[in-house]
Steps between C-alpha positions, in 0.01 A plus 500: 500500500884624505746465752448853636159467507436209750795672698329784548183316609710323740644846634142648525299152634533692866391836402154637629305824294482831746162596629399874327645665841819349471566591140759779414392762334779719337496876617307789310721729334531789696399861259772670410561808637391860347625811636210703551660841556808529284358699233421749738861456682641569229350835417515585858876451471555657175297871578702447852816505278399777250380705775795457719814731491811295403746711715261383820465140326904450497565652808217287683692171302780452566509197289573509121410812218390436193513811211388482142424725199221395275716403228624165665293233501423245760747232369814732527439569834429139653848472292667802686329365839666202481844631423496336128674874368862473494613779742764741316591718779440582829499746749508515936344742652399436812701690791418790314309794548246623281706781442777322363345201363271648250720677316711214429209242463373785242861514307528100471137447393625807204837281436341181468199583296747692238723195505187277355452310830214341551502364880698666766449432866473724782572450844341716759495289800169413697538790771588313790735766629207803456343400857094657510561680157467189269713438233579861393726469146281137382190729538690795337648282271128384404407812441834652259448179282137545395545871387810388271397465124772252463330249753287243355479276800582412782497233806662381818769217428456177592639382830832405390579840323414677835145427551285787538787766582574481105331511207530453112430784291430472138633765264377689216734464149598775300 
């Protein structure tokens, strides 16, 4: 017998076995959980979106917007989302009317897509100042990007380029 042996005998010379009642038993793993219902969440949520008009949608959120054409993917907008486009120009808007803001947002989106740029950044301003109307020129602003051919994309900036009273727009290339 070694060393360690007869001192562990020593150690354990004291030591009494536990009745069955007092013996530990180690916990059951607990099932993991399965979400029932999310299939049909999901579908709920999705025919709510198709089936909802986006004017309303915006205008009831006054959080971020989120615009693309069917040509960009997935990837290149989790890329614009997160700001990873270098901006090449920029324009401020908000103060304006509608009246006076649309034609110039329309004659810098027609500059910077014939000077090759690729992402320009608008800001419209989160309609603080438009009282029970909502934000008038980010919903109008909404609206004027989607119809122009030379919008790919677009989505509200991140916080530190002015949140969701901005947004990046990606252009269409000659």
């Amino acid at each position: 017998m070694s060393d360690d042996d007869d001192l562990f005998r020593r150690a354990m010379s004291d030591a009494k076995p536990l009745r069955s009642e007092e013996r530990v038993h180690p916990p059951k793993r607990k099932p993991t959980p399965k979400a029932r219902f999310a299939r049909a969440e999901e579908k709920a949520v999705l025919r709510e979106t198709l089936e909802a008009d986006i004017d309303t949608m915006e205008r009831g959120n006054a959080d971020s917007m989120r615009f693309h054409r069917q040509s960009v993917g997935r990837r290149t907008m989790r890329k614009l989302a997160r700001g990873k486009f270098s901006v090449q120009a920029e324009i401020d808007l908000h103060g304006m009317t509608t009246a006076e803001a649309k034609p110039r947002l329309a004659d810098f989106i027609d500059y910077s897509a014939r000077q090759g740029l690729l992402c320009v950044r608008i800001v419209h301003g989160k309609g603080l100042g438009s009282g029970h109307r909502g934000p008038v020129l980010k919903n109008s602003v909404n609206r004027w990007l989607r119809k122009w051919d030379t919008v790919l994309a677009f989505v509200s900036a991140r916080q530190v380029d002015g949140g969701t009273g901005a947004l990046y727009v990606l252009l269409q290339r000659p």
